[in-house]
Backbone and ligand atoms as CSV (ligand in chain L), in Angstrom:
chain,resi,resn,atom,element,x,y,z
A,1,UNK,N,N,-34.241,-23.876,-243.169
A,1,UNK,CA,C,-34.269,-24.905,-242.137
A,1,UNK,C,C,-34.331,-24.265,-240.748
A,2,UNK,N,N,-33.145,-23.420,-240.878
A,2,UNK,CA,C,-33.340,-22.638,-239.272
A,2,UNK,C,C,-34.629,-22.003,-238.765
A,3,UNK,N,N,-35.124,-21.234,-240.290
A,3,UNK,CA,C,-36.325,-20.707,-239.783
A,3,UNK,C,C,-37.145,-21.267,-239.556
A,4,UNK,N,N,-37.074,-22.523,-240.167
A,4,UNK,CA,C,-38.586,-23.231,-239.307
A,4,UNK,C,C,-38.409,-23.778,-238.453
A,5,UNK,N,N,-37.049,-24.097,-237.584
A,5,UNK,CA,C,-36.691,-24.523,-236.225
A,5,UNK,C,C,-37.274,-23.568,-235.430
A,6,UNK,N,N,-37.468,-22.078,-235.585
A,6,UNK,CA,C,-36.962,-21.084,-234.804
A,6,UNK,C,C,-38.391,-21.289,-234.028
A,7,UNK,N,N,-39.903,-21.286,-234.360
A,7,UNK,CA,C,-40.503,-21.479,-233.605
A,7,UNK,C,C,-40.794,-22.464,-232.293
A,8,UNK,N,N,-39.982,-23.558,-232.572
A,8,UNK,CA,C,-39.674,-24.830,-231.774
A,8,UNK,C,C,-38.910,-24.928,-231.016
A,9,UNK,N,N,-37.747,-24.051,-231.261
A,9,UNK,CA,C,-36.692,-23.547,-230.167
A,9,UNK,C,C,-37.361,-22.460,-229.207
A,10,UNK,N,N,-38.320,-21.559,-230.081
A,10,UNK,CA,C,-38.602,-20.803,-228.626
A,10,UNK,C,C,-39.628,-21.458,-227.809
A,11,UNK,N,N,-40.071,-22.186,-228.348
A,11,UNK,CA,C,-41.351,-23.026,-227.056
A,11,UNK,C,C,-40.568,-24.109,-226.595
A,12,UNK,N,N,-39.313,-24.249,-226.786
A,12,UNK,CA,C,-38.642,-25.431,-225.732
A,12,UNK,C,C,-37.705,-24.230,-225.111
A,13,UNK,N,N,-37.171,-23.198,-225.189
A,13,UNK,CA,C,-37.057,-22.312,-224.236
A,13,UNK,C,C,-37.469,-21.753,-223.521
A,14,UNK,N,N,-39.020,-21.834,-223.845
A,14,UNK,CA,C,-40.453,-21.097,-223.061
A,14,UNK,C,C,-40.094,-22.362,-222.065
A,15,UNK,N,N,-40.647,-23.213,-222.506
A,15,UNK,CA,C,-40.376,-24.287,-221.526
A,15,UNK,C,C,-39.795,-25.148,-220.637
A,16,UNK,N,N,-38.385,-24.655,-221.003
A,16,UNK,CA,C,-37.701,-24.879,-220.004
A,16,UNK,C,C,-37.351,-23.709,-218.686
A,17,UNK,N,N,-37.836,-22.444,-219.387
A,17,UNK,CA,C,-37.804,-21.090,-218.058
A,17,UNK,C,C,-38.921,-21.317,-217.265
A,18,UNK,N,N,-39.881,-21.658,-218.047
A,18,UNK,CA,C,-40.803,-22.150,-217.150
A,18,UNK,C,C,-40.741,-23.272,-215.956
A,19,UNK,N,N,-40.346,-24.446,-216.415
A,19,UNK,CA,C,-39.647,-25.175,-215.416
A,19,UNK,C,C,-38.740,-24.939,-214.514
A,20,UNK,N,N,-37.601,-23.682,-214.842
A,20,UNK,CA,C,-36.517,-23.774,-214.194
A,20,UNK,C,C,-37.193,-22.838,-213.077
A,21,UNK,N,N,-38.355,-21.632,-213.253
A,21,UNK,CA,C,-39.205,-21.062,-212.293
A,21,UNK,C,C,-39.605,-22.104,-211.224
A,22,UNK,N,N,-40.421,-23.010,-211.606
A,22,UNK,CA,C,-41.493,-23.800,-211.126
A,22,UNK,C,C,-39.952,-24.609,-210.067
A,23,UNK,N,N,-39.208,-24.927,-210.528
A,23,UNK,CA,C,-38.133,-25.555,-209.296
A,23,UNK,C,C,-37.560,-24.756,-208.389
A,24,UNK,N,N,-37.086,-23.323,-209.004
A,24,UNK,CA,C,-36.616,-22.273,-207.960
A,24,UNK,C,C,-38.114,-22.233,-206.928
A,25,UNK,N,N,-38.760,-22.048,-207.035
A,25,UNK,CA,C,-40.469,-21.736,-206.278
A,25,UNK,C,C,-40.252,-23.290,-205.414
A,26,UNK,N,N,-40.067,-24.286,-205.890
A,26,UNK,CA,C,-39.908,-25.236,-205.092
A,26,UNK,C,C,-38.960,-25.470,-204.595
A,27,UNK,N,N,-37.827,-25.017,-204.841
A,27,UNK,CA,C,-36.633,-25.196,-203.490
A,27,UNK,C,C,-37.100,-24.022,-202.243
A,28,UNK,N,N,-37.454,-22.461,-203.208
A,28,UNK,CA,C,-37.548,-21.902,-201.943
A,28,UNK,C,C,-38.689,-21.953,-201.049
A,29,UNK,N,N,-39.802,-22.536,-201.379
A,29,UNK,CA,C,-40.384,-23.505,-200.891
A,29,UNK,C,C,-39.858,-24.701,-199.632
A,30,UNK,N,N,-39.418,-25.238,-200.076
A,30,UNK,CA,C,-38.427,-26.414,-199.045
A,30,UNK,C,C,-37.952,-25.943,-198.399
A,31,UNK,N,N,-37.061,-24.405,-198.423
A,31,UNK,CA,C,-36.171,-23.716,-197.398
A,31,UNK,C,C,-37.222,-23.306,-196.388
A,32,UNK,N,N,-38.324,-22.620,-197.181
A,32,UNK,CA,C,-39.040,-21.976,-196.072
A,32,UNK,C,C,-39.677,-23.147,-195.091
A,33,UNK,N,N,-39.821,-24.601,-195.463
A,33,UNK,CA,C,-40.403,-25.072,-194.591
A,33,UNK,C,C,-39.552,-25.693,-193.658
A,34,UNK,N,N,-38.021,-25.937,-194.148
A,34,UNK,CA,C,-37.227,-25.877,-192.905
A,34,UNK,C,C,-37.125,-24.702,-191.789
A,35,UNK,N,N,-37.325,-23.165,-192.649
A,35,UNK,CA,C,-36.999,-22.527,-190.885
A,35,UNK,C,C,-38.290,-22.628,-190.649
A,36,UNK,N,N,-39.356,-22.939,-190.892
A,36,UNK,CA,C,-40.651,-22.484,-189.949
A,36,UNK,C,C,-40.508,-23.806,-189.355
A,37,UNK,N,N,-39.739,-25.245,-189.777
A,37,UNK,CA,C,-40.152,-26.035,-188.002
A,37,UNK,C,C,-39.114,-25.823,-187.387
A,38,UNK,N,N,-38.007,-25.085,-187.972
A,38,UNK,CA,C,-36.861,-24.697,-186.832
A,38,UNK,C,C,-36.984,-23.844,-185.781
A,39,UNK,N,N,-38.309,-22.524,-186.385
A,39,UNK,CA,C,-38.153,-21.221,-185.312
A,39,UNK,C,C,-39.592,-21.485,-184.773
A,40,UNK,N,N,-40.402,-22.165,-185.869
A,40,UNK,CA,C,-42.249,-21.895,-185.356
A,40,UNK,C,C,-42.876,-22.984,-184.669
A,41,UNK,N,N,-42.343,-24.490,-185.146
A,41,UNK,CA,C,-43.110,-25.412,-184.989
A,41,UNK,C,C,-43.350,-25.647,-183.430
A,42,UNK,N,N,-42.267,-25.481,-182.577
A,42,UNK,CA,C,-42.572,-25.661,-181.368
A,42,UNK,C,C,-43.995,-24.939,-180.863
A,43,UNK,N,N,-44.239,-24.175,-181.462
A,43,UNK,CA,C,-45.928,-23.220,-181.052
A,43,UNK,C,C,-46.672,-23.265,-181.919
A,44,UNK,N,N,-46.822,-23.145,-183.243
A,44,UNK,CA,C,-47.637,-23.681,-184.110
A,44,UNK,C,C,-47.858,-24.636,-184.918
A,45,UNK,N,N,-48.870,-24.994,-185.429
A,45,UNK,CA,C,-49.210,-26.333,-186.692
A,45,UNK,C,C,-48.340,-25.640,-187.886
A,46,UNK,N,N,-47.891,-26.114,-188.525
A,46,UNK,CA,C,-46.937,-25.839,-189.431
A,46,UNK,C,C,-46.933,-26.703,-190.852
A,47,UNK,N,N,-47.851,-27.570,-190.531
A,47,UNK,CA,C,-48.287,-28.312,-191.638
A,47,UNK,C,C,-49.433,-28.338,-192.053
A,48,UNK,N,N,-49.986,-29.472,-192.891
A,48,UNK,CA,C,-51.233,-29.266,-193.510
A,48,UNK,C,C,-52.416,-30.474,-192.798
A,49,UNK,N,N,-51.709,-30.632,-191.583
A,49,UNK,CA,C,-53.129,-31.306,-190.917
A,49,UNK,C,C,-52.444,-31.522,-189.244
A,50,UNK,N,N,-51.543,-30.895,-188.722
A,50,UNK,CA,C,-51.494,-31.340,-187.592
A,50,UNK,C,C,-51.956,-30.165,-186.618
A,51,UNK,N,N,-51.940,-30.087,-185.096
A,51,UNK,CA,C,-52.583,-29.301,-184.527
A,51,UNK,C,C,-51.793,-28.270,-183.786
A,52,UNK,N,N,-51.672,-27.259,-183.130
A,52,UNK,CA,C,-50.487,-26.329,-182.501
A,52,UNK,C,C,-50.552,-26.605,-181.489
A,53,UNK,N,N,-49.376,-27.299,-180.788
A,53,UNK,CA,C,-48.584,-27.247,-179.817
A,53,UNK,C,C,-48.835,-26.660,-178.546
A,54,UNK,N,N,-48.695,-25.495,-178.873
A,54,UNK,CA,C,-49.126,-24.461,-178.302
A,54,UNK,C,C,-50.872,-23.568,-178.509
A,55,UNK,N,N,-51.488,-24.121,-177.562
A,55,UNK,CA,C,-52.940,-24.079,-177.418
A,55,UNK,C,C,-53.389,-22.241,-178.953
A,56,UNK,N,N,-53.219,-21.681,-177.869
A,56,UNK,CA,C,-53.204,-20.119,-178.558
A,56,UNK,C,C,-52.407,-19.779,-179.912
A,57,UNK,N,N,-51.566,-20.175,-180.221
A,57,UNK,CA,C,-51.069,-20.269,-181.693
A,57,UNK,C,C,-51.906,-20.430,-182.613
A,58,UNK,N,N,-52.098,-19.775,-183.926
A,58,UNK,CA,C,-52.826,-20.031,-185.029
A,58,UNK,C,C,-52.224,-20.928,-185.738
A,59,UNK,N,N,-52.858,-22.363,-186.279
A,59,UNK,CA,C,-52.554,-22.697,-187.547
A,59,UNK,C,C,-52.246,-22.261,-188.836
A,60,UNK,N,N,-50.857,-21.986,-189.207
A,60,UNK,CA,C,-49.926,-21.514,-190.057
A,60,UNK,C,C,-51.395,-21.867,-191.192
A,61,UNK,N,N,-51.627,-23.210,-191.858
A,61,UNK,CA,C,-52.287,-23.210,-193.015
A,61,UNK,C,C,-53.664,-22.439,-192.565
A,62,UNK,N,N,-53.954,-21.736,-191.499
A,62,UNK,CA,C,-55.394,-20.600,-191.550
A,62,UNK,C,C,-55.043,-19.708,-191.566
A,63,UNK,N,N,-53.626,-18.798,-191.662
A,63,UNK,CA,C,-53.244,-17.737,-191.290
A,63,UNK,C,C,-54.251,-17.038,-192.773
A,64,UNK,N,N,-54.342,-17.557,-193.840
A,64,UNK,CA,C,-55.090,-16.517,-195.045
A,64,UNK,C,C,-56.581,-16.199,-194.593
A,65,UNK,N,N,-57.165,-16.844,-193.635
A,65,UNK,CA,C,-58.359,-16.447,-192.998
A,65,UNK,C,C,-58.332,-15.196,-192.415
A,66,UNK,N,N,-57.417,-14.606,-191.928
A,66,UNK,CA,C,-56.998,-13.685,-191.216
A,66,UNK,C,C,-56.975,-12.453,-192.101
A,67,UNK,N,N,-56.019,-12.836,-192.735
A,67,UNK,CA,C,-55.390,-10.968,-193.915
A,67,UNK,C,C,-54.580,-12.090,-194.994
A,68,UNK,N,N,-54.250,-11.718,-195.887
A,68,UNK,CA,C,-53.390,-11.651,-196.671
A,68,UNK,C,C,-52.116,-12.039,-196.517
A,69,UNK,N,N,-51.652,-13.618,-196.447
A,69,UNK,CA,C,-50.296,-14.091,-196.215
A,69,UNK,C,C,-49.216,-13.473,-197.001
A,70,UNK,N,N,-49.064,-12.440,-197.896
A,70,UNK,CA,C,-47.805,-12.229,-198.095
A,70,UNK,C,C,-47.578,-10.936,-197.872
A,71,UNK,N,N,-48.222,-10.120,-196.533
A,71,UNK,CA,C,-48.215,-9.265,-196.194
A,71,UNK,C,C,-47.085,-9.609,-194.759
A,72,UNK,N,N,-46.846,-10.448,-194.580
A,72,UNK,CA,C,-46.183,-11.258,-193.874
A,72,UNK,C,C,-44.335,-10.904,-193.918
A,73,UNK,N,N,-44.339,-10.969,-195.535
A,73,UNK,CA,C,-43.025,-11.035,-195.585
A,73,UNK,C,C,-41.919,-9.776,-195.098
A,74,UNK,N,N,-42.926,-8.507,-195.446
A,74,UNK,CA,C,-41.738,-7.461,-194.976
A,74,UNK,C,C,-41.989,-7.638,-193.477
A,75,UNK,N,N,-43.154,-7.622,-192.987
A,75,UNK,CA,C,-43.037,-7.942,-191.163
A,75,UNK,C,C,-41.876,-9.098,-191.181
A,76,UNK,N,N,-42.140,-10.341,-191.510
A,76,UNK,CA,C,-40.659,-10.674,-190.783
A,76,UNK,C,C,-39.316,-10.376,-191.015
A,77,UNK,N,N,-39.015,-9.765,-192.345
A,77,UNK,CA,C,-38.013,-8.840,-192.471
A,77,UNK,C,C,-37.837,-7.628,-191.327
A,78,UNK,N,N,-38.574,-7.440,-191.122
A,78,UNK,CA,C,-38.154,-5.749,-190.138
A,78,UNK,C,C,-38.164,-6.285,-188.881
A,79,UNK,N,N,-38.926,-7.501,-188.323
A,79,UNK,CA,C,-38.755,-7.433,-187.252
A,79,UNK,C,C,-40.203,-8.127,-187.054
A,80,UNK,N,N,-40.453,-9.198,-186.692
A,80,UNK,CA,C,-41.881,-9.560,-186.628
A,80,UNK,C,C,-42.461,-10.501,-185.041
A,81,UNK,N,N,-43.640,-9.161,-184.707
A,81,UNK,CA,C,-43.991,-10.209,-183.448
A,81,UNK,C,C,-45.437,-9.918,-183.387
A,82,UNK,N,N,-45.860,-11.026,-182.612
A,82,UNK,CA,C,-47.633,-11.330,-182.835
A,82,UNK,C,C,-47.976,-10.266,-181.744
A,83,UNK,N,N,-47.467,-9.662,-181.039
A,83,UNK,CA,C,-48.455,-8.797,-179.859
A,83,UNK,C,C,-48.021,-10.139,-178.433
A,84,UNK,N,N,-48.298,-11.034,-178.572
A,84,UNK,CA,C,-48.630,-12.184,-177.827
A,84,UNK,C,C,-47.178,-12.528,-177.245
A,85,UNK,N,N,-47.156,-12.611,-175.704
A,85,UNK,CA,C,-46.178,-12.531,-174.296
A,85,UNK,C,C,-45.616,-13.856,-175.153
A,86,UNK,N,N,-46.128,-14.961,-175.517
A,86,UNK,CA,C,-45.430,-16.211,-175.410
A,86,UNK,C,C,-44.408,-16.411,-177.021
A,87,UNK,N,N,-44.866,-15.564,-177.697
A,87,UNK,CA,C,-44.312,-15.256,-178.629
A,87,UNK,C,C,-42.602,-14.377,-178.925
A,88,UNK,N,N,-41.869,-15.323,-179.339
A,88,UNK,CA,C,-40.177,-14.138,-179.349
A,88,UNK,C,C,-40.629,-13.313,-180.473
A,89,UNK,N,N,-39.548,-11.783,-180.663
A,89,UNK,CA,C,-39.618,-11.400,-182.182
A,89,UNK,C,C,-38.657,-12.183,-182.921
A,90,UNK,N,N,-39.190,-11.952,-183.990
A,90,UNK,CA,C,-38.402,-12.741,-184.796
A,90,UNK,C,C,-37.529,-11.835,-186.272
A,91,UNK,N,N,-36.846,-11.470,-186.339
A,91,UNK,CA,C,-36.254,-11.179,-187.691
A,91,UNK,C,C,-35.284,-11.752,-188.947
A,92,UNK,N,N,-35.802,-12.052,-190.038
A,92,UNK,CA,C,-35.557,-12.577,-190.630
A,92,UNK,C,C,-34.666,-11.944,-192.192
A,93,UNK,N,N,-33.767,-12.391,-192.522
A,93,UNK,CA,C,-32.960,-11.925,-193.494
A,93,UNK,C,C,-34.553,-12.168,-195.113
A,94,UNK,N,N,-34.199,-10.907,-196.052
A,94,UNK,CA,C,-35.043,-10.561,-197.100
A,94,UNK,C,C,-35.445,-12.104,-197.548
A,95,UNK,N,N,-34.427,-12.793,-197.745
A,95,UNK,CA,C,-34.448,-13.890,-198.224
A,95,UNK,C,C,-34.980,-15.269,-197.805
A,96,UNK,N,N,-34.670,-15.274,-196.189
A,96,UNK,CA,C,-35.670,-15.866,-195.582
A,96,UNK,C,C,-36.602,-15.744,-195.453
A,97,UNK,N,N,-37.425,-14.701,-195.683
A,97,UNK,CA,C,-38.744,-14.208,-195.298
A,97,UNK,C,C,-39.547,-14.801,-196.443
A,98,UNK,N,N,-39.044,-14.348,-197.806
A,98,UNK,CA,C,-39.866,-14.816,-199.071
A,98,UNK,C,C,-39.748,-16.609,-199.104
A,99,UNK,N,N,-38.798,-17.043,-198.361
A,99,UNK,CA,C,-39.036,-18.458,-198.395
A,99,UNK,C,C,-39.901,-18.882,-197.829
A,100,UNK,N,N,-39.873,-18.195,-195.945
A,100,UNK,CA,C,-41.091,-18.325,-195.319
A,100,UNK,C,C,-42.898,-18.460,-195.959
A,101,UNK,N,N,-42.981,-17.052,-196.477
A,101,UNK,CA,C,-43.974,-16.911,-197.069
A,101,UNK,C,C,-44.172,-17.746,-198.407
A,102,UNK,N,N,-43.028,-17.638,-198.898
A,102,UNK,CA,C,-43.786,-18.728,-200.441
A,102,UNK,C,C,-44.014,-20.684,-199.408
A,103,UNK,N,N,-43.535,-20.968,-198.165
A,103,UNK,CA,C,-43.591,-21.645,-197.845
A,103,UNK,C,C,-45.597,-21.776,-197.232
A,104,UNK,N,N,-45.451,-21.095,-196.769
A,104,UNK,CA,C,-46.836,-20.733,-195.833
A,104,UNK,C,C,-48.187,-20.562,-197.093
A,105,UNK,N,N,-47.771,-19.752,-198.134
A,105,UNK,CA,C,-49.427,-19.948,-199.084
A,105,UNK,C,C,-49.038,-21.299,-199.694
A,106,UNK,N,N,-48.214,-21.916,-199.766
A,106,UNK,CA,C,-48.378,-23.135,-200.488
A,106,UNK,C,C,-48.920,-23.826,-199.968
A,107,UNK,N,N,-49.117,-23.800,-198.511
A,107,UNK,CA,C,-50.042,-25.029,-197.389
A,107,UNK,C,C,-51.677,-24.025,-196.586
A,108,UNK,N,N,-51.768,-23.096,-197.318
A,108,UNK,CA,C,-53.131,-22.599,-197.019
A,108,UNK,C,C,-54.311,-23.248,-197.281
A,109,UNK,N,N,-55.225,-23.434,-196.370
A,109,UNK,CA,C,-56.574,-23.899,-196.542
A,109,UNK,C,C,-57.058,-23.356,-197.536
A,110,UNK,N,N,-57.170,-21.777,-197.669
A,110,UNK,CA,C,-58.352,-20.548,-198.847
A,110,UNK,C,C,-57.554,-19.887,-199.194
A,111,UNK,N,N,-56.202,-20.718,-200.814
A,111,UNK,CA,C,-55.183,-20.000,-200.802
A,111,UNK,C,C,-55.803,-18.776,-201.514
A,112,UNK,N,N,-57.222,-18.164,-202.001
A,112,UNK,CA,C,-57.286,-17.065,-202.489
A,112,UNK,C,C,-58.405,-16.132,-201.579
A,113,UNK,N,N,-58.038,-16.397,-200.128
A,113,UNK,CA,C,-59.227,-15.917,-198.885
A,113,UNK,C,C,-58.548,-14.179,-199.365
A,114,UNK,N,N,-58.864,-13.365,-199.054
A,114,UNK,CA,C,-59.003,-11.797,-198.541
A,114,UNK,C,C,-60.207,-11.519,-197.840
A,115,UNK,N,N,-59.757,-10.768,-196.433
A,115,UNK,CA,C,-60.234,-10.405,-195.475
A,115,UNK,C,C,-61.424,-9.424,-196.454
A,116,UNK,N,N,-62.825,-9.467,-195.682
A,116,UNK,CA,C,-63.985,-8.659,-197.075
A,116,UNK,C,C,-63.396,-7.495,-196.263
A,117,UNK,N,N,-63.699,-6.555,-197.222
A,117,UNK,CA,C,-63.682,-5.217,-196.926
A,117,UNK,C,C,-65.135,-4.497,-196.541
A,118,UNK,N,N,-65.255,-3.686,-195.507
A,118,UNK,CA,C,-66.506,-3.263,-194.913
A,118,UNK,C,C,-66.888,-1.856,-195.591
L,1,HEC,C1,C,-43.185,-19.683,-178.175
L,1,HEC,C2,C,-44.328,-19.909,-179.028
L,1,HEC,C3,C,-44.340,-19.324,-180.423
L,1,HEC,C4,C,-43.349,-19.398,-181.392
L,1,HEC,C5,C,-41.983,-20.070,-181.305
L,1,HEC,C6,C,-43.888,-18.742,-182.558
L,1,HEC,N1,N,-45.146,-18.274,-182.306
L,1,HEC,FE1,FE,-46.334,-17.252,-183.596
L,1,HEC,N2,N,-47.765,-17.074,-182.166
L,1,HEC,C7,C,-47.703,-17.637,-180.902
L,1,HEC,C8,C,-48.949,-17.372,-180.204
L,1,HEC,C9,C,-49.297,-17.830,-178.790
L,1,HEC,C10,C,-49.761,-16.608,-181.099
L,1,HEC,C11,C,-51.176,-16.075,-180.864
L,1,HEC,C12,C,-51.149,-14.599,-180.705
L,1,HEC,C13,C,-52.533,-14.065,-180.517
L,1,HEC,O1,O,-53.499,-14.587,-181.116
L,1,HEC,O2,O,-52.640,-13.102,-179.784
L,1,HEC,C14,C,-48.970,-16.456,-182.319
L,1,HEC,C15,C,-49.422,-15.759,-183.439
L,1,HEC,C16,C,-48.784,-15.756,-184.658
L,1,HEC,C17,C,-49.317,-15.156,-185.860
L,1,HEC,C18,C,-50.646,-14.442,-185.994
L,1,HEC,C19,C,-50.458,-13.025,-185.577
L,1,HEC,C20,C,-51.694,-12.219,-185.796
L,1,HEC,O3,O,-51.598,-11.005,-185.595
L,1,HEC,O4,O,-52.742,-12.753,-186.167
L,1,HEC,C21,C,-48.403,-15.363,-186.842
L,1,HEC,C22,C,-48.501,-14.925,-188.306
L,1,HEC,C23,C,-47.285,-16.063,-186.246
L,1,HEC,N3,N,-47.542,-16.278,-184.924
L,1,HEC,C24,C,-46.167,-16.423,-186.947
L,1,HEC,C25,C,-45.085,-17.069,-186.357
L,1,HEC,C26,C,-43.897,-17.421,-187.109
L,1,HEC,C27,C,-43.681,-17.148,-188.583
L,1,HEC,C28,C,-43.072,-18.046,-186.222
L,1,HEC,C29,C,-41.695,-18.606,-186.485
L,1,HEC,C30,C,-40.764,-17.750,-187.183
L,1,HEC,C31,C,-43.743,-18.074,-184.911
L,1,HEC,N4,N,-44.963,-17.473,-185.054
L,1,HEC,C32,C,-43.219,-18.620,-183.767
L,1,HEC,C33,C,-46.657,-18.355,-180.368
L,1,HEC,C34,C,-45.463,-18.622,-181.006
């Protein structure tokens, strides 16, 4: 009896790690999109259709046009600033950062853009 449970138990264990992934990814998800309108929104679009605030700011959902959004995350860990006067640095704890970023490719225009290589 057990043994023929045993295949059915592991695909409802497959399936529930799977789920319990897919919700962790979506809370830290949710976190990250609380600090980006806490620290960013005042200067950038931060969502998936509104415009930046701040003229010169890039739209958060084009940033993958650029490079590679999760190249992102150790910059705001160490210390992250655009070059740009109107811009603060910003540093962010390990943990915030991966929220940030899993926040930011989830609202990308070309979530699989890479910059071509020349
Ligand atoms: C006071 C306004 C302001 C705030 C607040 C701000 N930014 Fe910016 N940010 C700018 C401006 C202006 C630019 C454009 C810089 C440029 O193109 O030279 C920019 C550029 C960027 C870029 C592109 C940099 C590049 O090299 O292409 C990223 C990524 C970015 N900001 C992320 C953030 C994040 C993440 C936050 C919040 C934690 C944030 N910014 C908060 C004004 C701001």
């Amino acid at each position: 009896m057990f043994r023929r449970a045993l295949p059915l138990l592991l695909v409802l264990a497959g399936l529930w790690a799977t789920e319990a992934v897919a919700q962790s990814q979506r809370v830290l998800i949710q976190r990250g999109e609380t600090l980006v309108r806490q620290h960013c929104a005042l200067c950038h679009a931060v969502g998936r259709a509104d415009a930046s605030p701040y003229p010169d700011a890039p739209l958060f959902r084009d940033l993958s046009q650029r490079y590679p959004v999760d190249v992102l995350e150790e910059a705001l860990a160490e210390g992250f600033t655009s070059g740009h006067p109107a811009m603060p640095e910003f540093t962010f704890s390990a943990e915030r950062a991966a929220a940030i970023v899993a926040y930011l490719l989830s609202i990308q225009t070309e979530p699989n853009a890479r910059p071509q290589r020349q």
